[in-house]
Every structure is written in C-alpha cells, then in structure tokens.
NUKEDO-930405 format. One line per field, with one value per residue (C-alpha): x, y, z; residue number from 1. Coordinates in nm, 4 decimals. Example, Ala and Ser with C-alpha at 12.3 -4.5 7.8 and 13.67 -1.06 7.14 Angstrom:
BEGIN
X [1.2300	1.3670] .
Y [-0.4500	-0.1060] .
Z [0.7800	0.7140] .
num [1	2] .
This chain:
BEGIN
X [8.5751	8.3556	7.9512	7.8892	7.5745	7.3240	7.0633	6.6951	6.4397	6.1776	5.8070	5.6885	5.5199	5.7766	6.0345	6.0447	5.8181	5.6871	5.3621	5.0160	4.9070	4.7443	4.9071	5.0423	4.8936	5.0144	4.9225	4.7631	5.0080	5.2535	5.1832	5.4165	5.1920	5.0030	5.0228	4.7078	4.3480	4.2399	4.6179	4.5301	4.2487	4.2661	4.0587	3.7605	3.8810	4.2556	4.0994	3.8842	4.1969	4.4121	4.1703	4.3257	4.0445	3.8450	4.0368	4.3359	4.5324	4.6808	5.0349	5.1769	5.3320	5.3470	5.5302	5.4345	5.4736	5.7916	5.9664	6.2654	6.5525	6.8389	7.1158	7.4865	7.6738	7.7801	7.7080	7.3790	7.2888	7.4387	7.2570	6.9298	6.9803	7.0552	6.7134	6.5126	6.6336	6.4781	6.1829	6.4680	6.7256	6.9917	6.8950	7.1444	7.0502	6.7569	6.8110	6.7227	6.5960	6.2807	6.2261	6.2360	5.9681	5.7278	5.7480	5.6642	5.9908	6.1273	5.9048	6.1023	5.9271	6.2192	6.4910	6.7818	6.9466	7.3013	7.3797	7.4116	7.6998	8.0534	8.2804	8.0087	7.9878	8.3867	8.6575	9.0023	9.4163	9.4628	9.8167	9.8518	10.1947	10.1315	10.4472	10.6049	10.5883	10.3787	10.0853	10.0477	9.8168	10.0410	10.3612	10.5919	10.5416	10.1335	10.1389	10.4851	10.3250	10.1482	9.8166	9.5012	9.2019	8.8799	8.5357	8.2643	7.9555	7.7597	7.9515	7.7424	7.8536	7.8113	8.0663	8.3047	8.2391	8.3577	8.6109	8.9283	9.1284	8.9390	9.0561	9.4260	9.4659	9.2277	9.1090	8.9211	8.6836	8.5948	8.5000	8.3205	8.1020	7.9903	7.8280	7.6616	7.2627	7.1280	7.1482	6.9077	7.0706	7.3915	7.3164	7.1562	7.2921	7.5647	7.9072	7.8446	7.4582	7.5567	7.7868	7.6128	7.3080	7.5667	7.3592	7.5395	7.5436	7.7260	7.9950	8.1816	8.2201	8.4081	8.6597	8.7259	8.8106	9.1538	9.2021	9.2468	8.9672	8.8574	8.5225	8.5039	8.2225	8.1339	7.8883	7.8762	8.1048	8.3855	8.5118	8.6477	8.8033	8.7102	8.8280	8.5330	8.6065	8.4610	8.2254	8.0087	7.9252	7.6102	7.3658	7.2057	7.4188	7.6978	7.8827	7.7454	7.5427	7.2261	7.3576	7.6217	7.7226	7.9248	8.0991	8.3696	8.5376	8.9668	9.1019	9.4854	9.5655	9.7539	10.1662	10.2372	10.3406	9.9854	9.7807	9.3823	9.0825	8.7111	8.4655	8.0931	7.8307	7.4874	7.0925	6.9568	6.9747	7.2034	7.4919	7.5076	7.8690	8.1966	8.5631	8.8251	9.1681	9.5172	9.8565	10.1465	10.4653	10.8261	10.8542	10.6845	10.3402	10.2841	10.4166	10.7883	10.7766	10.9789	10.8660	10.9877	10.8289	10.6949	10.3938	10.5115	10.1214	9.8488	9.4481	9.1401	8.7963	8.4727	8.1418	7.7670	7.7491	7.7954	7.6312	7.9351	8.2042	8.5306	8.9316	9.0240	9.3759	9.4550	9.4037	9.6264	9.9136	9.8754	9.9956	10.2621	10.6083	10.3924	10.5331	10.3248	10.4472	10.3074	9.9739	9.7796	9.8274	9.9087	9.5860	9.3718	9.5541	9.4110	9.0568	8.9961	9.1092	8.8723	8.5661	8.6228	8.6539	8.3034	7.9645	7.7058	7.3525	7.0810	6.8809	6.6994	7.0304	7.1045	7.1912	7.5151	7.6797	7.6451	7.7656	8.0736	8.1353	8.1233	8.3607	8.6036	8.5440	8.5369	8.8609	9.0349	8.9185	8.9948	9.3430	9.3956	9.2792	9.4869	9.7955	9.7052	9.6837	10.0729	10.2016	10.0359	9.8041	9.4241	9.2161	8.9835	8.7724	8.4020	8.2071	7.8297	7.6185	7.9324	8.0804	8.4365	8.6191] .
Y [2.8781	3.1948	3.1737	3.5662	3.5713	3.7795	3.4687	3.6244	3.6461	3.3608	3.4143	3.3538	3.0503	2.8730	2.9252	2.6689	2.7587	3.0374	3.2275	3.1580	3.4160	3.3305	3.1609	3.2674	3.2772	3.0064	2.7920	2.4042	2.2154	2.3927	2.2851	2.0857	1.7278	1.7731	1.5383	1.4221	1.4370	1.6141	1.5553	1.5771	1.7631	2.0364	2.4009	2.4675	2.8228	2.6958	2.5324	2.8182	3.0581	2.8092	2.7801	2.9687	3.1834	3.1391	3.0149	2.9761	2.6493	2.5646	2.5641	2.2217	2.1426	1.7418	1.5398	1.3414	0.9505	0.8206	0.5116	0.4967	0.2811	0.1185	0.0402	-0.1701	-0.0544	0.2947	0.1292	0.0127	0.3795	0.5158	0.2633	0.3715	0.6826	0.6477	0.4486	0.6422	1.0114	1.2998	1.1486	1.0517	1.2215	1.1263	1.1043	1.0949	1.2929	1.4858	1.8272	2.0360	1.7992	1.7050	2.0534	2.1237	1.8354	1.9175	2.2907	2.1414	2.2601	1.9691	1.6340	1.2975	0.9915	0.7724	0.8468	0.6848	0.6594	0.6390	0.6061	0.2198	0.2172	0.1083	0.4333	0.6864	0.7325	0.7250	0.9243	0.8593	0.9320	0.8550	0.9473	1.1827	1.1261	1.0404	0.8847	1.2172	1.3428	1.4974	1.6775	2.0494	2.1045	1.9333	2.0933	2.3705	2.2696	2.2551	1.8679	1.7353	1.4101	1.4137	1.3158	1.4307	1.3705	1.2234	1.2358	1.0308	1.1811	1.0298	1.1610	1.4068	1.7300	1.5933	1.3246	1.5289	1.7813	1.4634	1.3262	1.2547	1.2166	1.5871	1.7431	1.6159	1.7229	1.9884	2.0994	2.4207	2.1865	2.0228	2.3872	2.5102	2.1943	2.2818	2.5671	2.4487	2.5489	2.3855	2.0894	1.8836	1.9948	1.8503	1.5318	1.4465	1.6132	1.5320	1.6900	1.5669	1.6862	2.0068	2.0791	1.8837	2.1150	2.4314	2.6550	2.9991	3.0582	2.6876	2.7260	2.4382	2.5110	2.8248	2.7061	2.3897	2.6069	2.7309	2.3508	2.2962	2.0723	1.7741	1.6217	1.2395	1.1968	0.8474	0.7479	0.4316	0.5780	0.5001	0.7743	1.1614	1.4018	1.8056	2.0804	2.2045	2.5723	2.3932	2.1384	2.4469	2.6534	2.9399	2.9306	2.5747	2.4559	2.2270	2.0397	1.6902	1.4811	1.3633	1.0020	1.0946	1.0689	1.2584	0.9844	1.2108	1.5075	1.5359	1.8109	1.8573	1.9768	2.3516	2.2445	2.2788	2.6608	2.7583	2.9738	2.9812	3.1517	3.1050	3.4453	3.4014	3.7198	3.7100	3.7441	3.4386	3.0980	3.1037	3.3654	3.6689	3.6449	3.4182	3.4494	3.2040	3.3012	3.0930	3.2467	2.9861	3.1398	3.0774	2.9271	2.7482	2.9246	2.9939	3.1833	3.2919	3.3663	3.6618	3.9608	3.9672	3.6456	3.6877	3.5245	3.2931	3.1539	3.3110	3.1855	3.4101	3.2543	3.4277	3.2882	3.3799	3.7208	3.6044	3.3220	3.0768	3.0884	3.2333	3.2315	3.6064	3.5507	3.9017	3.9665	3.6429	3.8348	4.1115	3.9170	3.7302	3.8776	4.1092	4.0700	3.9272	4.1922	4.4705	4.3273	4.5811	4.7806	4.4438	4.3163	4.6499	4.6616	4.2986	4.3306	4.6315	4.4429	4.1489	4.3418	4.4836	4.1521	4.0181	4.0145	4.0421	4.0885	4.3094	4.0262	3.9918	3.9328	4.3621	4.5514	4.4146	4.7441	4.6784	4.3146	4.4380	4.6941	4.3916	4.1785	4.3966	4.4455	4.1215	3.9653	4.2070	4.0692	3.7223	3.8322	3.9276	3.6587	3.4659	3.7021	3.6573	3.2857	3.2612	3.4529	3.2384	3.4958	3.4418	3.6855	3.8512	4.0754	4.0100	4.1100	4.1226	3.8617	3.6970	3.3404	3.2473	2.8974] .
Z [4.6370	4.7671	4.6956	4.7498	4.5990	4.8257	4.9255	4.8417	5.1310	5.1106	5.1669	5.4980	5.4351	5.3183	5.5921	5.8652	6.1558	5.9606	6.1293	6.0184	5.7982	5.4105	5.1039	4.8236	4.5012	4.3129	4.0247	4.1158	3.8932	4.1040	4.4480	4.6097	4.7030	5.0432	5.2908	5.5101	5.4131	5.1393	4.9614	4.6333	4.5877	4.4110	4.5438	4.2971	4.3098	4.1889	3.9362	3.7770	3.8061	3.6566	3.3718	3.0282	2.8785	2.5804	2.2698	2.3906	2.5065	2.8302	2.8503	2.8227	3.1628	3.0842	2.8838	2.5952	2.4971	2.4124	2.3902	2.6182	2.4887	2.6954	2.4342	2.6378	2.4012	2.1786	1.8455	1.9880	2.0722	1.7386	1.5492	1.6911	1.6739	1.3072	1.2924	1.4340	1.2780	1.3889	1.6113	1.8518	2.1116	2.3185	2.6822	3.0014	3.3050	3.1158	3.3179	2.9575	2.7322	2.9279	3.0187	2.6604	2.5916	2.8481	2.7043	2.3700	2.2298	2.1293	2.0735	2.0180	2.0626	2.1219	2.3817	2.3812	2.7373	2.7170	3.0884	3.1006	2.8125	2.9201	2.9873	2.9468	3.3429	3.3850	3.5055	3.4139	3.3037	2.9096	2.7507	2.5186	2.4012	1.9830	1.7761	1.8061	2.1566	2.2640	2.1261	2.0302	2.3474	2.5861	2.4260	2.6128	2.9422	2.9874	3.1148	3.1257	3.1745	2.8643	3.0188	2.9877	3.2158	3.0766	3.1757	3.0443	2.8687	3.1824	3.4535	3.6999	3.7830	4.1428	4.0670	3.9304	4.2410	4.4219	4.2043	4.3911	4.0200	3.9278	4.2617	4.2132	3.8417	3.7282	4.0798	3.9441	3.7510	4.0566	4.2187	3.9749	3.9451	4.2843	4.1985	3.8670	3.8858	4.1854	4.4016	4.2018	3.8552	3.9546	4.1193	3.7631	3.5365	3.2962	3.1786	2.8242	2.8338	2.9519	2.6547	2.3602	2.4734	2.4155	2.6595	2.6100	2.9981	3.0917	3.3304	3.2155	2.8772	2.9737	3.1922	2.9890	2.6740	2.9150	2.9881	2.6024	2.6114	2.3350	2.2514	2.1305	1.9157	1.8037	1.5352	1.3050	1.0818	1.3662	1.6492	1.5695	1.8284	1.7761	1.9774	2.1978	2.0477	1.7124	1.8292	1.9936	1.7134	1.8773	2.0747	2.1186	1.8010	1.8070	1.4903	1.6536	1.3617	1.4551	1.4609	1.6781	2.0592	2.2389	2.4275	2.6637	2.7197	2.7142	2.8973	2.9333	3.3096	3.3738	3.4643	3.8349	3.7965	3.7268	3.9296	3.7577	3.8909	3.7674	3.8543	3.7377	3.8209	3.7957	4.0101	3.8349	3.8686	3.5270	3.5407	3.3671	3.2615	3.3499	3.3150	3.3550	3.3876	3.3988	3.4899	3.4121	3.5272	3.4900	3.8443	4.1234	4.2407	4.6224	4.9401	4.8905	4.5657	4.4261	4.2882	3.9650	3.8123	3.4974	3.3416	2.9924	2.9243	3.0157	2.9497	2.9386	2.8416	2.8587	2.8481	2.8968	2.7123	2.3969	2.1674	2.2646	2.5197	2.3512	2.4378	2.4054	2.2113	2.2036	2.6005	2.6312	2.4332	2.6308	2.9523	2.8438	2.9990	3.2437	3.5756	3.8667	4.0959	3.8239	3.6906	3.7511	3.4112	3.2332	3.3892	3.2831	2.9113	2.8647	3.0408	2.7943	2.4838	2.6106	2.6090	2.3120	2.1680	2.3249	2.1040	2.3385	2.2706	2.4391	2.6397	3.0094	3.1704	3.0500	2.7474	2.5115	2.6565	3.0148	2.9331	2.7674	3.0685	3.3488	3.1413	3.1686	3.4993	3.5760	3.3916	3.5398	3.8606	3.7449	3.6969	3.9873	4.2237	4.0257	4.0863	4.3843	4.4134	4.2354	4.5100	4.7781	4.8494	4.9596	4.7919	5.0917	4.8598	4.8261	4.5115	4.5579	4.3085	4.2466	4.2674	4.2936	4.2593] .
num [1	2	3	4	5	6	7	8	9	10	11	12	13	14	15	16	17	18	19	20	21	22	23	24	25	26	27	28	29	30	31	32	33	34	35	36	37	38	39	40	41	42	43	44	45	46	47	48	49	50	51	52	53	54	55	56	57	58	59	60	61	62	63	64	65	66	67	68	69	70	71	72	73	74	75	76	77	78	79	80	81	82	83	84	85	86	87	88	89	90	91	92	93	94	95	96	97	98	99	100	101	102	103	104	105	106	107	108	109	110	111	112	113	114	115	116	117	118	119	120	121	122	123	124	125	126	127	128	129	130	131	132	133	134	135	136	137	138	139	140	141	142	143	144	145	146	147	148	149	150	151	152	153	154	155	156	157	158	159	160	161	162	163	164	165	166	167	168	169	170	171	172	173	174	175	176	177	178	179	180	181	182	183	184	185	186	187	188	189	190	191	192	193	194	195	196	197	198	199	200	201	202	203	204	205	206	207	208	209	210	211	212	213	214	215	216	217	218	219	220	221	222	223	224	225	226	227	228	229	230	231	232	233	234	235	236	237	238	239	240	241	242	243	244	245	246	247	248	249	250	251	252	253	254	255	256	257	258	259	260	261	262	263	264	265	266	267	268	269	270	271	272	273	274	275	276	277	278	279	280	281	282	283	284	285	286	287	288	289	290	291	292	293	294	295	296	297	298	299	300	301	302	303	304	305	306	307	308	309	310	311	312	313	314	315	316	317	318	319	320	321	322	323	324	325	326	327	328	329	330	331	332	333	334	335	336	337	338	339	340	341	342	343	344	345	346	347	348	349	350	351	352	353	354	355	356	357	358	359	360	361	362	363	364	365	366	367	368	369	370	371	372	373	374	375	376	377	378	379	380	381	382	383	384	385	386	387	388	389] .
C-alpha cells in the first residue's frame, strides 16, 4: 500500500524542539493537560474568550449521564435493547457514537456494550457450502473452497490490520484497515460500528461490497443474514431494527486469479471519494503472464460521493472479455459509464460535478493498478492526496 497524501506543516509550537515564540489561539477545553505547576488552571483571559455571548448557550463539549450495561451474552444485549427502546444504543468501540452524544446529537441514557459477548471480537473460516453446493456468491469460481471469512462486530480495525487469517485470505482488507482515520480511530474502533453507523465516506463498506459481503443481524426474534448492499440504505440509515445487533460481517474471498486494487482521494481526515476494483482473469495472476489474458469477472465499487457506497454493474459489463494487455479503452469505456452512474451531491468535500469528474478519473486509475498487479507489475505512479492499498 502507498500513503501519498501530502503531510500538512504543523505550527511551530507543536513540533518537537520547536523555538520559543507565542501560542496559538486556542480554546481552554482544548488544551492538551499541562504538566507542572499551575496544570490545570485555566488563563482568566481563556476563560473570558471562551465565554459564548449574551443569550446564547455554550456548545456542549461533555457528555451526559448514562447507564452503561455489560450484557455475556447476544440475547442479553437484544433483550435490553428491546427494554430499553429508544433511550438506549449499542456501544462497542464508541469512535462516532460518543462523539455524537457529547455534540448533543444523539442522547441515550443506557449503553449497551457489546464487546464482552462471545464471538463479537472474533475472526474466523465458516463454510459456505448449503445442501446444494455452493452458494450464489461463492459460485463460478469466486472461492472454490466455499469459505467465507468472518469478522466479529467487535473486531478493531487494528486487529484486522494485524490479522494473520485477513492477510492470507482477503489481504486488501487488511491494507485498507491501515489507513482507516487515524491511529486512535483504529485501535478502538470497530468493523461492525463502522458499518451499522453507515457513514457515507467509510472505507470498508466500499471494498467489502466487491468481496460480496453479508451482515448477521440477531435480535430476539432469532438471527437473519442481509446483503450489506441492503442492510445500508443512505446516509446514516441502515435496515437494522432498533432491537437488533449486528453480530458479524461474511465476506467471500476473490479466487487465486484475482488481481484487486483499493484508491481513496481526499485533504481531510475522511476521503473525498474511493474506488475498489477486482480483475479475476482466466489464468494465474503475476510475472510471466501472457498478453492475451482476458478478464471473465470484474468488480467496481464506489463509495464516498454518494449517500451509500454502490457496485457499478454496468462498468463491470463493460470489462468482462477486455484483454489485460488492452485495458486502456476497456478501462476508459467503464470509468465513463461509472460516473455517469454516481449521485453525488454538492457538499464541503466539492461540487456533485467535480465528484463525478474524479470518479472517473479515479476508477480508471483503479483499473489499472490492478492491470498492473495481474501482470506482476508494481505500479510506480504517485497521485497527490491519494492513498493506495
């Protein structure tokens, strides 16, 4: 994977051995804690520029009461969640949810941590071979095995970063996980909080819907299993019931003759746009191959311009039978038709025609680091505000 995202320059008095010279501005509540005497003592003149004017209210910056519960068990957690009804929320590494409180957005007084239940916080192989054979997302040659790799609700994005299981079966996942948020996002938060919260710029929400990825949802009326193209339904919406969990995620790995790519661009924190591509072709992928090989499957997802991350179908068509050797005009064909099949929206991250410009400019990138990956080839170009994995 390639971080090429230009790194912005830090004021002067936060770089180590910075040189004397006066603080910024910045709000009290802000402050990191001082150390020494004086640490928490706030400057009078903080405190009077801190202070919002007459009638209005402060911000809230804290977070309200609640009553944190511990259930062991699934049916202990849907039970109380059922209980409780809309003055609770499920609770696992928090990343959103208690930003969302301490805004005042949202204001349950009963969490309900799900970390401590049994398979929540596991990785793992389950078969996916039914009564008769195997499934219509494992059929024609996606996972001869007929396995699919599961990841618990609970799991970290830092554990699946790390996951030896992830990095021998789906080893994009574990790539892109590295470069989910920051640091501190990932070492807390959660796979399953991350798509339950159906935040239209998630990374993994993209790249799963190429994996053919599952959601198990359990509630007291038993267990279902929903495609994640249907459980996320906009923008902070999802077909969960409020007395549901959403216990793991399913994803069915590419066959061996896949060559994938995952390209996200963006200046902030959360990325503008994303594109995941898979090639499968009708041979092995790497050095040596020949020419002519032709692409039989091929994957496109987009995410973060839109309200929810979408497969393009259509671009997919496009592909199929193209030859790896001749991409290019395959490649442009199907980056056009993907745009055009986008519904972004005039927001801070640019206008809905911009976004629909950089998607195709950016699948057809996609495309062809994957190319290049089935032919063995490391891609060496560099795009500026970009990530790839």
């Amino acid at each position: 994977m390639d971080d090429q995202r230009h790194a912005a320059r830090v004021p002067g008095d936060d770089r180590a051995g910075a040189r004397a010279g006066p603080r910024r501005d910045r709000l009290h509540h802000l402050q990191p804690a001082a150390r020494g005497e004086g640490a928490y003592r706030v400057p009078p003149d903080d405190r009077r520029r801190d202070r919002p004017s007459r009638g209005r209210a402060r911000p809230l910056t804290v977070l309200r009461p609640f009553t944190l519960h511990r259930p062991e068990t699934a049916d202990e957690a849907c039970a109380l969640l059922a209980r409780l009804g809309e003055d609770s929320a499920a609770y696992a590494g928090g990343t959103e949810l208690l930003l969302m409180m301490k805004l005042g957005l949202l204001r349950p007084r009963h969490l309900v941590d799900v970390k401590r239940i049994r398979g929540f916080g596991e990785i793992g192989l389950e078969s996916h071979l039914g009564p008769r054979g195997p499934s219509p997302a494992t059929a024609g040659g996606a996972n001869s095995e007929g396995t699919r790799l599961t990841i618990g609700a609970a799991v970290t994005h830092r554990a699946v970063e790390r996951s030896a299981l992830v990095g021998a079966r789906c080893p994009l996942v574990g790539s892109v996980a590295r470069h989910v948020a920051n640091v501190r996002v990932r070492n807390v938060g959660t796979v399953g909080g991350n798509l339950a919260f159906a935040d239209p710029h998630s990374d993994l929400a993209t790249l799963f819907l190429t994996l053919a990825a599952s959601v198990e949802l359990v509630s007291p009326r038993g267990r279902r299993e929903l495609p994640l193209a249907d459980f996320v339904r906009g923008p902070w919406e999802t077909a969960r019931a409020s007395d549901e969990l959403l216990a793991a995620v399913r994803l069915t790995p590419w066959a061996g003759d896949t060559a994938a790519a995952y390209v996200k661009f963006g200046v902030h924190e959360r990325p503008t746009l994303a594109v995941a591509a898979a090639l499968r072709l009708d041979g092995p992928v790497g050095a040596g191959r020949r020419g002519g090989d032709r692409i039989v499957d091929a994957r496109v997802a987009v995410g973060c311009v839109g309200p929810k991350p979408e497969r393009a179908a259509a671009a997919e068509a496009c592909l199929r039978g193209a030859s790896v050797a001749d991409l290019e005009d395959a490649a442009r064909a199907a980056s056009d038709i993907a745009a055009a099949g986008v519904d972004p929206a005039d927001d801070l991250y640019g206008s809905a025609d911009y976004k629909r410009e950089m998607v195709a400019v950016f699948v057809r990138r996609a495309l062809g680091i994957a190319a290049a990956r089935a032919r063995g080839v490391a891609p060496a170009t560099r795009f500026p505000h970009a990530v790839v994995a």
